[in-house]
C-alpha positions as CSV (number, residue, x, y, z in Angstrom):
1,X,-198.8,-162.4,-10.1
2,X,-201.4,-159.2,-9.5
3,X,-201.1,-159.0,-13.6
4,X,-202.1,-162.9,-14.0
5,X,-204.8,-162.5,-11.7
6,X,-206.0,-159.4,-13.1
7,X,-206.5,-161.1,-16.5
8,X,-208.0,-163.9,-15.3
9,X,-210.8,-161.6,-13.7
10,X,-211.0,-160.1,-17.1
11,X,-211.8,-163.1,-18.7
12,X,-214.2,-164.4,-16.1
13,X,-216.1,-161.3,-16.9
14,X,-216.1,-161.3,-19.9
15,X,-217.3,-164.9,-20.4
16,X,-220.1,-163.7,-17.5
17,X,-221.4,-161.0,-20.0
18,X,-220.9,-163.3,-23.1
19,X,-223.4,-165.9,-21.2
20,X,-225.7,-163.5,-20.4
21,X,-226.3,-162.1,-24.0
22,X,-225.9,-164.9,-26.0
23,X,-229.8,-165.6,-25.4
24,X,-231.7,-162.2,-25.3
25,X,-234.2,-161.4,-22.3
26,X,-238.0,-161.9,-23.4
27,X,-239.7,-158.9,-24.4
28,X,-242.4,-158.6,-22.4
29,X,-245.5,-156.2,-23.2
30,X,-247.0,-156.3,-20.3
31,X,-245.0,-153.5,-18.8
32,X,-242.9,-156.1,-16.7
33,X,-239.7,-154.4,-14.7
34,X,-236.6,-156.3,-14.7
35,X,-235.1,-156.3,-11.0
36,X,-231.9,-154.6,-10.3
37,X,-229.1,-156.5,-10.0
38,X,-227.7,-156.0,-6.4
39,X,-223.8,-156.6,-6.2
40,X,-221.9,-157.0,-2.2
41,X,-219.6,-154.2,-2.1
42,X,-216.8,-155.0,0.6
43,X,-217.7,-153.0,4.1
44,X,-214.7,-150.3,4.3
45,X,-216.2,-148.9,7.3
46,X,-215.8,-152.1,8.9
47,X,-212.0,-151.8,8.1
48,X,-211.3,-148.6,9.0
49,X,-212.9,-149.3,12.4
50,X,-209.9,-151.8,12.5
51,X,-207.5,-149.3,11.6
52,X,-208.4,-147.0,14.2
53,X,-208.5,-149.8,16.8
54,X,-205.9,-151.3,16.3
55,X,-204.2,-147.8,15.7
56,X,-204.6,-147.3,19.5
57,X,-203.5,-150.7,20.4
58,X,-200.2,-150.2,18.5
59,X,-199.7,-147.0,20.5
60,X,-200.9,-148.4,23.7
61,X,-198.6,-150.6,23.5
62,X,-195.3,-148.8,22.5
63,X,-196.3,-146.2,25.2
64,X,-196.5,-149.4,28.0
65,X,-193.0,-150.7,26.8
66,X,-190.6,-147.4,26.2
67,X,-192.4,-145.1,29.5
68,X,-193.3,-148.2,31.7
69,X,-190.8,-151.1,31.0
70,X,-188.2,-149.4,28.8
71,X,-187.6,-152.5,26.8
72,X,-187.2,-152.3,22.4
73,X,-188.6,-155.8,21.6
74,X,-192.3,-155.4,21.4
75,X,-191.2,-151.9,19.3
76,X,-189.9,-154.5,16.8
77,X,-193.1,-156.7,17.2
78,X,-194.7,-153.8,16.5
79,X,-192.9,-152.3,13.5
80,X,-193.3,-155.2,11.7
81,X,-197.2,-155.4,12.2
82,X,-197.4,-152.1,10.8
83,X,-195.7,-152.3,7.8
84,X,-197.3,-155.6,7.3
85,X,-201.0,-154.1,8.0
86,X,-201.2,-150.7,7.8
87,X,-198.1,-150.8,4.6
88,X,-198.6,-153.7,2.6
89,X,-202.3,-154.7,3.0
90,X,-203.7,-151.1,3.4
91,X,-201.4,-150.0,0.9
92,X,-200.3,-147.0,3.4
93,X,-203.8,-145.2,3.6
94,X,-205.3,-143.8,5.8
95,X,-201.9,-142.0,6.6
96,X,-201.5,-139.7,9.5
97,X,-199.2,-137.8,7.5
98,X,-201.7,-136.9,4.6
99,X,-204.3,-136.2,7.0
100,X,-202.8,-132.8,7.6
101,X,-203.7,-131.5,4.4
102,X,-207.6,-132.9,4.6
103,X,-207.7,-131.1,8.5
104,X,-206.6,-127.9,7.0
105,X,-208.4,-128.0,4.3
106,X,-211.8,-128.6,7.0
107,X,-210.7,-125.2,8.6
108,X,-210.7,-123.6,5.6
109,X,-213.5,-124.6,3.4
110,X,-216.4,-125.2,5.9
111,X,-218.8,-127.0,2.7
112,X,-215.5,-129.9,2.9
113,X,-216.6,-132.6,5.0
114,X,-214.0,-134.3,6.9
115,X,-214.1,-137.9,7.4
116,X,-214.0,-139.4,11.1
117,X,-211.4,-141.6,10.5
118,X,-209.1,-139.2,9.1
119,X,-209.4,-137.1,11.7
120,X,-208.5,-139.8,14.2
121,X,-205.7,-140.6,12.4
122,X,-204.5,-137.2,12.8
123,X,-205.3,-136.6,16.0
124,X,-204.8,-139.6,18.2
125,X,-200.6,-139.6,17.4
126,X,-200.9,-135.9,18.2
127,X,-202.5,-137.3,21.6
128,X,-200.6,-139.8,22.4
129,X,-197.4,-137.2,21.6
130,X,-198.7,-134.4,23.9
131,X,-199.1,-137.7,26.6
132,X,-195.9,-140.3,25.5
133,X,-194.3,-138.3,23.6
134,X,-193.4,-139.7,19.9
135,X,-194.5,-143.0,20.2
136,X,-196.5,-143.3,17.1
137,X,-193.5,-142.5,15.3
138,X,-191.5,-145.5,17.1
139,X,-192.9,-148.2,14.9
140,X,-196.5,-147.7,14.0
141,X,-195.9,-145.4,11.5
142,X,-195.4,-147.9,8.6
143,X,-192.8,-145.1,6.8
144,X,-190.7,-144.9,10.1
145,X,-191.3,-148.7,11.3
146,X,-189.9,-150.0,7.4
147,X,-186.8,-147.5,7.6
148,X,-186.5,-149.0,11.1
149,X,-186.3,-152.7,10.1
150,X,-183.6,-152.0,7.6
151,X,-181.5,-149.6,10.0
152,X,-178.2,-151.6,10.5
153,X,-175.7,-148.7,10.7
154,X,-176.1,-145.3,12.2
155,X,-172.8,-142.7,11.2
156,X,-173.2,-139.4,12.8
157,X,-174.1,-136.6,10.5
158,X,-172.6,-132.9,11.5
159,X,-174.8,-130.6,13.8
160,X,-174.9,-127.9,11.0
161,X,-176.2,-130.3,8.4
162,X,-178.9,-131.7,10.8
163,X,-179.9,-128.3,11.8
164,X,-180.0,-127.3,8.2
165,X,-182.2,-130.1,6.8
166,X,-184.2,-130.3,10.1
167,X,-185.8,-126.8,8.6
168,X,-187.4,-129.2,5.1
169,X,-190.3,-131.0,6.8
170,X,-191.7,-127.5,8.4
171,X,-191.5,-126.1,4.8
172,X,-192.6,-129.0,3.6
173,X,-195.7,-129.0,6.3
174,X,-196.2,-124.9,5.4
175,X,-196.5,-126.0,1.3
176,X,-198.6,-128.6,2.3
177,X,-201.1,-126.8,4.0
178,X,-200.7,-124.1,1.4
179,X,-201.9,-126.1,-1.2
180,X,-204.6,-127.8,0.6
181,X,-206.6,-124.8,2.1
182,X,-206.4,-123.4,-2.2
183,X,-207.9,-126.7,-2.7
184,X,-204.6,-127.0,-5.7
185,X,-203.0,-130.4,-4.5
186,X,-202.2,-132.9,-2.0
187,X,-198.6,-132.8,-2.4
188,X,-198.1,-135.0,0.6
189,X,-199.9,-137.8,-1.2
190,X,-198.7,-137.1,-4.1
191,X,-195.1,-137.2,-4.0
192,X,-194.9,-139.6,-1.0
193,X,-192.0,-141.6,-2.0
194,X,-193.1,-144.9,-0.3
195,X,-196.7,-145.3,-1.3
196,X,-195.4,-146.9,-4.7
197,X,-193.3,-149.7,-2.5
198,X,-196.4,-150.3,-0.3
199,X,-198.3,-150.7,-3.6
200,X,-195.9,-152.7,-5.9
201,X,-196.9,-149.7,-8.6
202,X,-196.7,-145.8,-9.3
203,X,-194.9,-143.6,-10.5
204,X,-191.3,-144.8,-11.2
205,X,-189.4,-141.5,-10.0
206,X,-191.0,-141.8,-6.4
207,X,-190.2,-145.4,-5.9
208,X,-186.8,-145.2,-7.1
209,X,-186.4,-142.1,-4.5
210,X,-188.3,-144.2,-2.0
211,X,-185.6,-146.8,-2.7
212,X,-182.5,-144.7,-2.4
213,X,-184.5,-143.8,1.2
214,X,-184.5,-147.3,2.6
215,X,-180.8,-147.7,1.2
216,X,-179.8,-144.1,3.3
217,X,-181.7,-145.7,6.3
218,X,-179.5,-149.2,6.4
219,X,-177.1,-146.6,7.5
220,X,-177.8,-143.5,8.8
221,X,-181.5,-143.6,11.4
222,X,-184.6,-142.3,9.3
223,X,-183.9,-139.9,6.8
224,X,-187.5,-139.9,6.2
225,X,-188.2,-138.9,9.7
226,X,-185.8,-136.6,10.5
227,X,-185.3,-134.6,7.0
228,X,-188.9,-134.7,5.1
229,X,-191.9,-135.7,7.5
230,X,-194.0,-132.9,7.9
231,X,-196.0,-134.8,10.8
232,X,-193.0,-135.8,12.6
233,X,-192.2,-131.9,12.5
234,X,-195.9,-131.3,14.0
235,X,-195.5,-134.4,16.7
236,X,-192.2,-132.9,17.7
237,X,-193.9,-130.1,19.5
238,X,-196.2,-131.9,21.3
239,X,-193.4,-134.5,22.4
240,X,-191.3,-131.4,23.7
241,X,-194.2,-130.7,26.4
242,X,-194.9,-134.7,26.9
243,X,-196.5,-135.5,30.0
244,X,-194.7,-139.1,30.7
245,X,-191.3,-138.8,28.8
246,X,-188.8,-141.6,27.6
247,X,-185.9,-141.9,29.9
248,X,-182.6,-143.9,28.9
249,X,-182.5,-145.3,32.6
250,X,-184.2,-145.1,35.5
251,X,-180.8,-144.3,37.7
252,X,-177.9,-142.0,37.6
253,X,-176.5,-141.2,34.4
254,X,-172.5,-142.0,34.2
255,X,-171.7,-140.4,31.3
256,X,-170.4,-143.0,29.1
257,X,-171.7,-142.1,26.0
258,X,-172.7,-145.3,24.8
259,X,-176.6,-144.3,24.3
260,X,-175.4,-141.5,22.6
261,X,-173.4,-143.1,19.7
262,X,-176.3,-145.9,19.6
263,X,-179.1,-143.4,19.0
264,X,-180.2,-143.7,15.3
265,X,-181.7,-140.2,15.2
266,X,-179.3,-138.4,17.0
267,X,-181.8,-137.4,19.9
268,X,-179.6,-137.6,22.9
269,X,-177.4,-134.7,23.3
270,X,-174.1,-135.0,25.7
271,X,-173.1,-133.2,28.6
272,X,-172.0,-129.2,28.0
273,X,-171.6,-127.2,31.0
274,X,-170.9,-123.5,30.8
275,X,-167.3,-123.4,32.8
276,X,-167.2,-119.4,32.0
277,X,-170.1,-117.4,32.7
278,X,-171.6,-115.3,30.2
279,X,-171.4,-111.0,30.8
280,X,-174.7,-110.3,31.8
281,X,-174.3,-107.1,28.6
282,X,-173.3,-109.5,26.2
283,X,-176.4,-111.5,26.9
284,X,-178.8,-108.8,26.9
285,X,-177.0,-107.6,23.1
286,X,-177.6,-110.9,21.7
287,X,-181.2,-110.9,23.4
288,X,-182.0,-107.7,21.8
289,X,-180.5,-109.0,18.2
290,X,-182.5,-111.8,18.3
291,X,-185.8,-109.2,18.9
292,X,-184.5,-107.5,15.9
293,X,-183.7,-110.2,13.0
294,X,-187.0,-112.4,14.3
295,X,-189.3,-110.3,13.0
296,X,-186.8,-108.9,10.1
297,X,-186.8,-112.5,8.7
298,X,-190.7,-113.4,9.4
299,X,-191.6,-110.3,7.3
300,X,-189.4,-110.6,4.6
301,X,-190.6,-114.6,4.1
302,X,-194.0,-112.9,3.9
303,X,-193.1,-110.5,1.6
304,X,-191.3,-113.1,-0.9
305,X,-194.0,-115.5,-0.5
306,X,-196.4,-112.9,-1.4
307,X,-194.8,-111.7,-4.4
308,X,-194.2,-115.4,-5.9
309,X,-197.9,-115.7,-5.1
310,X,-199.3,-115.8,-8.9
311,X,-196.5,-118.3,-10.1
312,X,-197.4,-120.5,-7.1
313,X,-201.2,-120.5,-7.8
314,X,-200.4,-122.2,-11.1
315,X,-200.7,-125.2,-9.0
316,X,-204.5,-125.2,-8.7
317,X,-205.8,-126.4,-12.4
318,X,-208.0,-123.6,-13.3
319,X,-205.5,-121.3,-13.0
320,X,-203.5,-123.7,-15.2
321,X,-206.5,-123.5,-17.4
322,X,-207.2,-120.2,-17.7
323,X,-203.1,-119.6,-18.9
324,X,-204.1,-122.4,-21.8
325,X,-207.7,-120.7,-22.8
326,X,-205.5,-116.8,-22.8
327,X,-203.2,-119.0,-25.1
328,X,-206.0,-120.6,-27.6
329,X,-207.6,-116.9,-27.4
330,X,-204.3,-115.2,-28.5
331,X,-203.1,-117.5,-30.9
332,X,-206.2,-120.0,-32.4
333,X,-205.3,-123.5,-32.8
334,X,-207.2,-126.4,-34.8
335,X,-205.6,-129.2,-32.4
336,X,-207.3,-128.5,-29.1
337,X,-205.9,-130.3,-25.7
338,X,-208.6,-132.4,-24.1
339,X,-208.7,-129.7,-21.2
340,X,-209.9,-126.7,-23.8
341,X,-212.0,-129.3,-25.1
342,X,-214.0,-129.9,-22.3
343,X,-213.7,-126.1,-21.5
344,X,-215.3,-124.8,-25.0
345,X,-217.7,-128.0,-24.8
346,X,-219.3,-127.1,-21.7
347,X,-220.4,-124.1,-23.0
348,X,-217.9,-121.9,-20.2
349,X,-216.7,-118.3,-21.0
350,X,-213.5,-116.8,-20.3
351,X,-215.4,-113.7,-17.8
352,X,-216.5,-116.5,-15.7
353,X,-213.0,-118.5,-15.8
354,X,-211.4,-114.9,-15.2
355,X,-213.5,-114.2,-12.2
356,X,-212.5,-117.5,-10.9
357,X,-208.8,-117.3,-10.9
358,X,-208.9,-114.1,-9.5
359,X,-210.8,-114.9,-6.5
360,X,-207.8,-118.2,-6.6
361,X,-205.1,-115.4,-6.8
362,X,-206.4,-113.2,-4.4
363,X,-207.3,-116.6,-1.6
364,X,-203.1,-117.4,-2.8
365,X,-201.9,-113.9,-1.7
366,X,-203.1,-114.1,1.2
367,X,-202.5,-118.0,2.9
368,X,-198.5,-117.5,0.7
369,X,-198.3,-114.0,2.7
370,X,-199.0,-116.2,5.6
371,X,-196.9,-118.7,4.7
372,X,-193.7,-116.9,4.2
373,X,-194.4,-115.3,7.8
374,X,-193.9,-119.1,9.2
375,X,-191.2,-119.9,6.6
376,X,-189.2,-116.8,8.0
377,X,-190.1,-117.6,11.6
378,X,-189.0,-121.8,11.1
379,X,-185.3,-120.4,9.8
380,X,-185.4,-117.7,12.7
381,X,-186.0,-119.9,15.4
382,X,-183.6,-122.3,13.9
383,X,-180.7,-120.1,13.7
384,X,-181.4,-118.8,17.3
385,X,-181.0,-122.6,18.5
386,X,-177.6,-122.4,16.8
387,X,-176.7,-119.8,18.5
388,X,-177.7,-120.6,22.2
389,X,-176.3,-123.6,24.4
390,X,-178.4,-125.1,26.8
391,X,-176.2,-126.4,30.4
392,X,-176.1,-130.1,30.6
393,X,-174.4,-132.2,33.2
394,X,-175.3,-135.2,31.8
395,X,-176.8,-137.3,28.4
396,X,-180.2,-136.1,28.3
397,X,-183.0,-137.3,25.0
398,X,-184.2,-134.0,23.0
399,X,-187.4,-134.9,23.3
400,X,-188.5,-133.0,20.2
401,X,-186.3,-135.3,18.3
402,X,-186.9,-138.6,19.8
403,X,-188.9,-141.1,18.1
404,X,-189.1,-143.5,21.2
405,X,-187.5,-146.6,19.1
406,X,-185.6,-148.1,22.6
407,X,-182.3,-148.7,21.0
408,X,-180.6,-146.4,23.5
409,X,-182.2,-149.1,26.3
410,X,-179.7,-152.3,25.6
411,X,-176.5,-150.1,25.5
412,X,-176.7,-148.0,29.2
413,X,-174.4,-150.1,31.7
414,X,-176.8,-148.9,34.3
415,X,-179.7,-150.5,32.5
416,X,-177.7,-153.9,32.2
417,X,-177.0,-153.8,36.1
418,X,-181.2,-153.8,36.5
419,X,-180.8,-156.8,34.1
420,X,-178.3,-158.6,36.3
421,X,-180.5,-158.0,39.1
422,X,-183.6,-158.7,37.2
423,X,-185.6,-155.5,38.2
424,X,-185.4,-154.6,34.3
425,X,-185.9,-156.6,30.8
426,X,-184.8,-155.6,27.1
């Protein structure tokens, strides 16, 4: 259909410009000026004001229903608006998610100039996280609310497979930033595997893989979410310290698993309590082994990053370039790629290309040195959460994994019995 309408437009032009030069405009000698032609360009601003508006609606809204009322239907209501509005008509941008990489690269370059919107986009979910905890990703995220909608089966994946994917989106968030502050790439928004759906168009490889996503999510809660989101990684640490957090019911847990099994995202963690008391020596030892690997593994990320520092500055294009202009200066070659072309026709030299990289190289040895730090600490602090075990007499949500999407609500007996007695609605 876009194609059909697309040529029509083309032809409409096309006629338009045939109509206006099939007679010529006078030639005047009297100096005349012909007007400029003034054309009504659609008001984005005004859109994006909607977009933030009814950004903090959505929120508002999921916030009142999981903290206040603890009832999933308006996160449905909800989901679908957002994939209808902020996935389909808005084609998925602005995007909280890609707004990390414009926010660092604000910090780092102070001559960028950050949009207003984008910043709200990535700061009000962060907001409402540190308040709600992750409501944004309940259903107003158009990624999460779509993998939502198709969710139909949820079968448990193993703890040590969780933990070990659960490390991706922080990488993921560390590249990301990596390659914005080097002003290389947006990697975020350029390999974000849904964009193409939202679009009906792109590259083939990402919708295919967003595809196979939405087919994983029919039966197993948000791959998306839990295994590759570098913003849900960022909102999970706010949610941990939320102010108001989701409860599965208002009264006494019984223990009877239900919300457990019926949580998509594996967020609620059962009951473990410690019948043997740890030695008081055997704590301290693992205390002080902990101490010692920590910063073992932070400085050893550092030092890897560091030294894979050149290869991974091949991501900005000049360095890119200046490997093709060594090349055409080494070997000479009569067919010239449309990059050396513009490079030799703009009169550029390879001193001033040199310099440049360098200063690239040297601004990629330091944030990948950094980097690697992080990378180390992310797998550190992982391993130590492997390792320790947290008392629980009861189901309790991990609030650093929940994404607030109610379904554990309808299955807690306790919650039906407020039903019956109609002090609660699902």
């Amino acid at each position: 259909m876009k194609k059909i309408l697309f040529t029509l437009t083309s032809l409409l032009l096309q006629l338009a410009a045939f109509a206006q030069n099939r007679f010529p405009k006078p030639d005047f000698e009297s100096g005349y000026q012909y007007p400029d032609i003034q054309y009504a360009v659609p008001n984005e601003s005004l859109w994006l004001v909607v977009d933030i508006l009814l950004l903090v609606a959505l929120m508002s809204f999921v916030s009142w229903a999981v903290i206040r009322k603890q009832t999933r239907k308006p996160i449905i209501w909800v989901s679908v608006i957002s994939v209808a509005y902020f996935g389909f008509f808005r084609s998925g941008c602005v995007c909280s998610i890609g707004s990390i990489q414009n926010v660092a690269l604000s910090l780092a370059d102070s001559s960028y100039i950050l949009p207003i919107s984008v910043l709200l986009f990535f700061i009000l979910p962060i907001a409402f996280a540190f308040l709600f905890g992750r409501v944004f990703c309940a259903g107003v995220c158009p990624f999460g609310a779509l993998q939502e909608l198709v969710n139909i089966k949820n079968y448990k994946l193993s703890k040590s497979l969780t933990s070990a994917l659960s490390v991706i989106p922080w990488i993921y968030l560390i590249f990301a930033v990596l390659y914005a502050v080097t002003r290389s790439t947006f990697i975020i928004c350029r390999f974000d595997p849904f964009i193409g759906i939202f679009r009906q168009g792109g590259d083939f490889g990402l919708i295919v893989f967003g595809v196979l996503l939405l087919i994983t999510s029919i039966f197993t809660g948000r791959p998306f979410c839990r295994f590759l989101c570098p913003y849900g990684a960022l909102l999970s640490l706010f949610s941990r310290v939320s102010i108001w957090k989701v409860k599965i019911t208002k009264k006494q847990c019984i223990n009877c698993e239900l919300c457990h099994n019926a949580c998509p995202v594996d967020a609620i963690k059962p009951p473990h309590e410690n019948k043997v008391k740890e030695n008081r020596l055997l704590g301290v030892k693992r205390l002080i082994n902990y101490a010692v690997v920590l910063p073992v593994l932070v400085i050893t990320g550092a030092l890897l990053m560091r030294y894979a520092s050149n290869d991974l500055s091949r991501a900005h294009k000049d360095v890119r370039l200046h490997d093709m202009v060594m090349l055409q200066e080494a070997a000479p070659q009569n067919s010239l790629s449309l990059e050396l072309e513009a490079f030799y026709g703009q009169g550029r030299t390879v001193a001033e290309l040199t310099e440049k990289v360098e200063k690239i190289q040297a601004d990629y040895r330091l944030y990948s040195t950094i980097a690697g730090g992080f990378i180390g600490l992310v797998i550190g602090i992982t391993l130590i959460g492997l390792s320790t075990k947290r008392t629980r007499k009861e189901y309790e949500i991990e609030h650093a994994d929940c994404v607030a999407c109610g379904k554990c609500f309808g299955y807690c007996p306790q919650n039906k019995l407020e039903i019956k007695t109609g002090t609660l609605t699902l």
